[in-house]
N, C-alpha and C positions, 0 to 999 in steps of 0.2 A: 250724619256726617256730611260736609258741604261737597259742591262737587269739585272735581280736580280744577285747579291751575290751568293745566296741559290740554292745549288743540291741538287735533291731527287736519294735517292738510290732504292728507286721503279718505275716503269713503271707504268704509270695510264694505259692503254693501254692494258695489259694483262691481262689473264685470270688466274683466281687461288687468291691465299690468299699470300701476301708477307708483311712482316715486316720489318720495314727499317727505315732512318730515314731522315727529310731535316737538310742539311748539311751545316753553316753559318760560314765561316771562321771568328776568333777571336782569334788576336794576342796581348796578356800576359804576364805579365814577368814569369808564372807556363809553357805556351807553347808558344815558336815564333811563331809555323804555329798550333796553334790549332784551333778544331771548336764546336760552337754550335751546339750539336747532339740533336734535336728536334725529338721524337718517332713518326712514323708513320705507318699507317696499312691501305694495301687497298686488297679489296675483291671485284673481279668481275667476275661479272658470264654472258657474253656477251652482246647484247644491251641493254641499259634500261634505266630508270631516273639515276640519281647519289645524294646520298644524303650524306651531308658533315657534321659529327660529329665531333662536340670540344666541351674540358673539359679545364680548368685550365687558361682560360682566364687571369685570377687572379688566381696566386698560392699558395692562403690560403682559396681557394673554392671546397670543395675535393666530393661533391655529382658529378657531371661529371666526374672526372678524375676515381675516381673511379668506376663508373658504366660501363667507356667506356673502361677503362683497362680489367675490366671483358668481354666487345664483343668482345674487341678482340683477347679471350683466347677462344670463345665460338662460334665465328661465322664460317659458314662452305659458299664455293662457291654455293654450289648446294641448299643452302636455302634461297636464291635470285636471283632474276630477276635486272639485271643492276648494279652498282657499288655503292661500301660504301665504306668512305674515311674517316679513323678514329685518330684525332689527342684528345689525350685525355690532353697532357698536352701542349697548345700554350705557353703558357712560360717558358717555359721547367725553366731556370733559378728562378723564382722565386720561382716556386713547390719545386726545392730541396730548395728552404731557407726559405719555407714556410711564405712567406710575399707577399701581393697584387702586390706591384713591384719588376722588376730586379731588384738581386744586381751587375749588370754588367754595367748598366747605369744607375738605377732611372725610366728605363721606364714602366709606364701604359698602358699596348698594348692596352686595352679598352679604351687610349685615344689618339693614334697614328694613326689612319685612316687618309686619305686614304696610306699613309707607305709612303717609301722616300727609293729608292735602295741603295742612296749615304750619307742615315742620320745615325742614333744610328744602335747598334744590332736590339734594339725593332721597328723600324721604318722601319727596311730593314727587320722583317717577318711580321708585315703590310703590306709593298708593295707586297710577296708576295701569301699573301692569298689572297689579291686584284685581282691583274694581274694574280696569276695563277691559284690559286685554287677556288675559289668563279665561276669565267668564264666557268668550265668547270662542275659546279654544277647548280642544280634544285632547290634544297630545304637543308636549313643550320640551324641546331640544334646547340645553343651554351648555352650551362647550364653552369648556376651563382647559386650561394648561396651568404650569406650575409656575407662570410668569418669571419676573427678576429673582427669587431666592427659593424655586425648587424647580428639582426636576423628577419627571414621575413616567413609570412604565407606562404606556398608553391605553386607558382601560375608558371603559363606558361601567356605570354606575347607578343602581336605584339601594332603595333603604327596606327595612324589617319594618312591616308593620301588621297592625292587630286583623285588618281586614286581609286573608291571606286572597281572596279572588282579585283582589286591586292589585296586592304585592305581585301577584302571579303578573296580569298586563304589563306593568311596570318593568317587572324581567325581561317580558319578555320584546319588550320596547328597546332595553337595554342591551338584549343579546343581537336584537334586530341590527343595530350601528354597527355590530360584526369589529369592534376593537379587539389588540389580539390578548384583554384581560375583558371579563366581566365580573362585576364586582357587587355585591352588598356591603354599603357602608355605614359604619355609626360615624355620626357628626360629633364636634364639639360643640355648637354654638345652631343646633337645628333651629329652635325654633324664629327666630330671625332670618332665615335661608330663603331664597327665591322658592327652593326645594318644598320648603312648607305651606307656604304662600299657594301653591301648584297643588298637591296633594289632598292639604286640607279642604281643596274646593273639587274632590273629586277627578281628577285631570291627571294623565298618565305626565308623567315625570322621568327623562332621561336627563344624566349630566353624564359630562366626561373630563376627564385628564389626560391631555397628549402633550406628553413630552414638557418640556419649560425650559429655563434659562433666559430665557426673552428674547426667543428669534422663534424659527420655526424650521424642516428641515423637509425636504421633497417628502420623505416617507410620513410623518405628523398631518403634512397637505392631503395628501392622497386619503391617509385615514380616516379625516374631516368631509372629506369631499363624498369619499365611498358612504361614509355613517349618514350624512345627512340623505341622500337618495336613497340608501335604504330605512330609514326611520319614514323619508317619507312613503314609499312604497307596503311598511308594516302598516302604516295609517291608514292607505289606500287609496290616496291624495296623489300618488304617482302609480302609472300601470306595471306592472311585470315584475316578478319575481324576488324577494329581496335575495342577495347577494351573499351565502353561508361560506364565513371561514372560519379556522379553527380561533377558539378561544376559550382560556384555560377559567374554570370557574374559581374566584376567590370572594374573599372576604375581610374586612375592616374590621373585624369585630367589636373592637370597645377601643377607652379612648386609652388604653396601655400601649396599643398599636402608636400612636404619636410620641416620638422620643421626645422627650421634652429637654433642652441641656440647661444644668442648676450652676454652670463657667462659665465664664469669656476665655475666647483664645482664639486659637489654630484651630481648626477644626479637621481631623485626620481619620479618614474611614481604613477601616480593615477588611472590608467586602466590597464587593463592586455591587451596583443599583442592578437588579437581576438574578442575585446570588442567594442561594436559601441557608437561612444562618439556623444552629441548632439553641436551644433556649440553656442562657450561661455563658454562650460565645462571645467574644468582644466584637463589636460592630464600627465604634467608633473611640476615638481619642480626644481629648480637648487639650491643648500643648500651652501652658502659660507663657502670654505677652510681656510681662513686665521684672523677671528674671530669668536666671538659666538655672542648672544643675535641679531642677524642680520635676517630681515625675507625673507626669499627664494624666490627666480623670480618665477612668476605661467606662464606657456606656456598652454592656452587655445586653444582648435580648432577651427580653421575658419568657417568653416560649420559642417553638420551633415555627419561622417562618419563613417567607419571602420578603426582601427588602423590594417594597413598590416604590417608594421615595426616598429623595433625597436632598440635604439643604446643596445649593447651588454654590452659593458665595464660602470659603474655606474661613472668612471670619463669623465666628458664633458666638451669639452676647446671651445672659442668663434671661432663661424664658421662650428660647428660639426653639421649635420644633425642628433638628435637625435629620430626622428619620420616619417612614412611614413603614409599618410590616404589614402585610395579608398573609392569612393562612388559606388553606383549601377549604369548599363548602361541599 
């Protein structure tokens, strides 16, 4: 495979605090030789773990970016032990357009794993966080929110897997962030995931979901800000104690847990996001747009759960995941 596209104007390698950014040539009829200036910050303070922050995965998820834009105004070399690698916005491009995807290709970097040097913009900084950055990290914090069209209890997250001594770290990475859900989750669309990308090269893997609708709210901030110095502290990249609060143990279990709506309409819930619904309950409604006297689709829950999510926007078009359940683990 050739080498990446993408120069960092930092040195992972030094000592001290440098700000800089990876650097993706992209030509335009605005700049022939211009490039994607992707924001970067790395802080090291001689040997040690290396713990790899990203925010903006999706750039209408602003609890990460903004949390980590704040560390990197506030973090100092001499108050860690080993390297912190802080990308607060991975898509840089979408952040400023404030939408899930580029608007430079269409792409969903959260679904461009394992990346491609020689594909899209979004593909060639897949490749490499893959190949260059993930390799030379320990442990990788990537906070998500529910962006423009969900909103989700605010949990920290790792997945089921076959190696249960990994799956173990990984919990316990995930209980470290101290969000007040901790969660195992089945994916729809793993193996394209950063998630995978991390995992399969050995590397503890935390993600989160705080809150969404596409703002952020003092209490989302804080939970960001607490999770990230304790994830760093579980690492050992930060001194003194991680920070134990309560958090309710669940789980994503399969992909029934995604309500998926087969209408367009109104979208009209019957529970509130927090509410534990029994399995047969009606959860939600679809109300038809284009007559009256019509009676609404009922979306009932499969089993007995907790509603973790929910779609944000009340319009719902066929195919839309309007609901997320966890049960207890």
């Amino acid at each position: 495979m050739s080498e990446s596209p993408i120069s960092a104007s930092v040195d992972y390698q030094r000592d001290g605090i440098q700000h800089g950014f990876l650097k993706l040539p992209h030509s335009h009829d605005g700049s022939a030789w211009g490039h994607v200036m992707t924001p970067i910050t790395v802080v090291r303070n001689g040997e040690g773990p290396t713990v790899l922050l990203t925010g903006g995965n999706h750039g209408d998820e602003y609890e990460g970016i903004t949390a980590l834009l704040k560390l990197a105004s506030r973090v100092q070399p001499e108050q860690i032990s080993g390297r912190v690698i802080i990308v607060p916005m991975l898509n840089h491009p979408a952040v400023l357009n404030g939408t899930r995807t580029s608007p430079l290709d269409g792409g969903n970097l959260n679904r461009c794993f394992p990346g491609n040097p020689a594909g899209t913009l979004t593909e060639k900084l897949a490749d490499y966080l893959t190949r260059y950055l993930v390799p030379i990290s320990d442990v990788v914090l990537d906070i998500h929110s529910g962006g423009k069209t969900l909103d989700l209890l605010p949990f920290a997250a790792t997945h089921r897997m076959d190696d249960k001594e990994f799956e173990a770290r990984c919990l316990a990475g995930a209980a470290a962030f101290g969000a007040p859900y901790t969660l195992f989750m089945a994916e729809l669309e793993g193996d394209v995931l950063f998630d995978s990308a991390v995992e399969g090269q050995g590397k503890v893997f935390i993600s989160t979901e705080l809150r969404g609708g596409g703002t952020t709210t003092p209490e989302t901030i804080a939970i960001a800000e607490r999770g990230i110095d304790n994830v760093l502290r579980y690492a050992g990249v930060l001194g003194g104690e991680v920070e134990t609060l309560p958090s309710q143990a669940l789980e994503i279990p399969d992909g029934d847990a995604y309500r998926v709506s087969e209408h367009a309409g109104i979208l009209e819930f019957t529970v509130a996001l927090g509410d534990w619904v029994k399995e047969g309950e009606v959860i939600a409604r679809i109300h038809d747009m284009h007559r009256t006297g019509t009676t609404p689709q009922e979306y009932r829950a499969p089993y007995d759960a907790l509603l973790i999510g929910r779609r944000h926007p009340a319009l719902v078009n066929i195919g839309d995941t309007f609901a997320v359940l966890a049960v207890p683990r």
